[in-house]
C-alpha positions as CSV (number, residue, x, y, z in Angstrom):
1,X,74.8,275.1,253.5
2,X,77.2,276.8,251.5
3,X,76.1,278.8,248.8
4,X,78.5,280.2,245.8
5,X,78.2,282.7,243.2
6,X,79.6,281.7,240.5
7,X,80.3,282.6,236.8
8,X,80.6,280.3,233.5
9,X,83.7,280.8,232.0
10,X,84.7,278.1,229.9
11,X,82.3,275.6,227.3
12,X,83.8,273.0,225.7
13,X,83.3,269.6,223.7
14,X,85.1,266.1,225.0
15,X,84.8,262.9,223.4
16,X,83.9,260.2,225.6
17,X,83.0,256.4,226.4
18,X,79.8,256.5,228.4
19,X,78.3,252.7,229.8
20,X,74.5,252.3,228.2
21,X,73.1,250.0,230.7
22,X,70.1,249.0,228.6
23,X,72.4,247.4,226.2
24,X,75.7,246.7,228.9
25,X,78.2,248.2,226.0
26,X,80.0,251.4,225.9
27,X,79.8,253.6,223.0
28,X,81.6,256.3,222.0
29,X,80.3,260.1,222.2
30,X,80.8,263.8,223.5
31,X,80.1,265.3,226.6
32,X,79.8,269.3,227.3
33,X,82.2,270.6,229.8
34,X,80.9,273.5,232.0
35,X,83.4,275.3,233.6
36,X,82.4,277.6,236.5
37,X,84.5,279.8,238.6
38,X,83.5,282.3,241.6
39,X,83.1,285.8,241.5
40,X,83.8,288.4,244.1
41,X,80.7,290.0,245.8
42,X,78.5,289.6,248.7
43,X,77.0,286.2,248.3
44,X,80.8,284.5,248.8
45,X,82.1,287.1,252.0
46,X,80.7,283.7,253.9
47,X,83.0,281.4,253.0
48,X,85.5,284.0,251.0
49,X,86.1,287.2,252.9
50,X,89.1,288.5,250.2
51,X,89.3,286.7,247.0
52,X,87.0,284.0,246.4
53,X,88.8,281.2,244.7
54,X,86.9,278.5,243.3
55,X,85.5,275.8,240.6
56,X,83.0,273.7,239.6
57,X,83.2,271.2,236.3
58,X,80.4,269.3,235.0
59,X,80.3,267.0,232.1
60,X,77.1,266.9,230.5
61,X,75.7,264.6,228.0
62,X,71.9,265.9,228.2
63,X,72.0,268.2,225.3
64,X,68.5,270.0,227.0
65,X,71.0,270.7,230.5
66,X,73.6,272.5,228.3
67,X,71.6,274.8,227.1
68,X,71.0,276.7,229.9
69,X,74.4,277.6,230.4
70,X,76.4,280.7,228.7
71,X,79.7,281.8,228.8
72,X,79.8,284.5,231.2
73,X,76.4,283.5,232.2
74,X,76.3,284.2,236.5
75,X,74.8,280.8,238.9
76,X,74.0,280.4,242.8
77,X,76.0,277.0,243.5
78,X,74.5,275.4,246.6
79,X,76.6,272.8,248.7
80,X,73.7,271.0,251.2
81,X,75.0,267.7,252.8
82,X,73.2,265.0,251.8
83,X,73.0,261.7,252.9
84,X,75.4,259.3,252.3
């Protein structure tokens, strides 16, 4: 496992076409965008001796998952392999 410490730094709006299965059409609407980067300190020396350079982007269209992220707001990122 890899873990990253990482820090929100960007929230923004997109329009997009999302596939509703129940009804097999798309429809238009907007997802959040969550922009993470990583932050120097301890918990990246691991995998990021000097400068840790990194991000993650999600595109969220469950408005109960955005809320709990904040701009400048700090996360544990955790990469465990998973089965394919």
């Amino acid at each position: 496992m890899v873990r990253a410490k990482m820090k929100v730094t960007e929230l923004t709006t997109r329009a997009v076409d999302l596939y509703d299965h129940e009804t097999k059409k798309t429809r238009a609407t907007t997802a959040e965008v969550v922009k993470l980067s990583a932050v120097s300190g301890e918990e990246n020396r691991p995998w990021s001796q000097y400068t840790p350079q990194g991000t993650v982007e999600l595109h969220i269209t469950n408005p109960d998952a955005v809320k709990q992220f904040a701009i400048g707001a700090i996360y544990y990122v955790d990469f465990t392999p998973a089965p394919a």
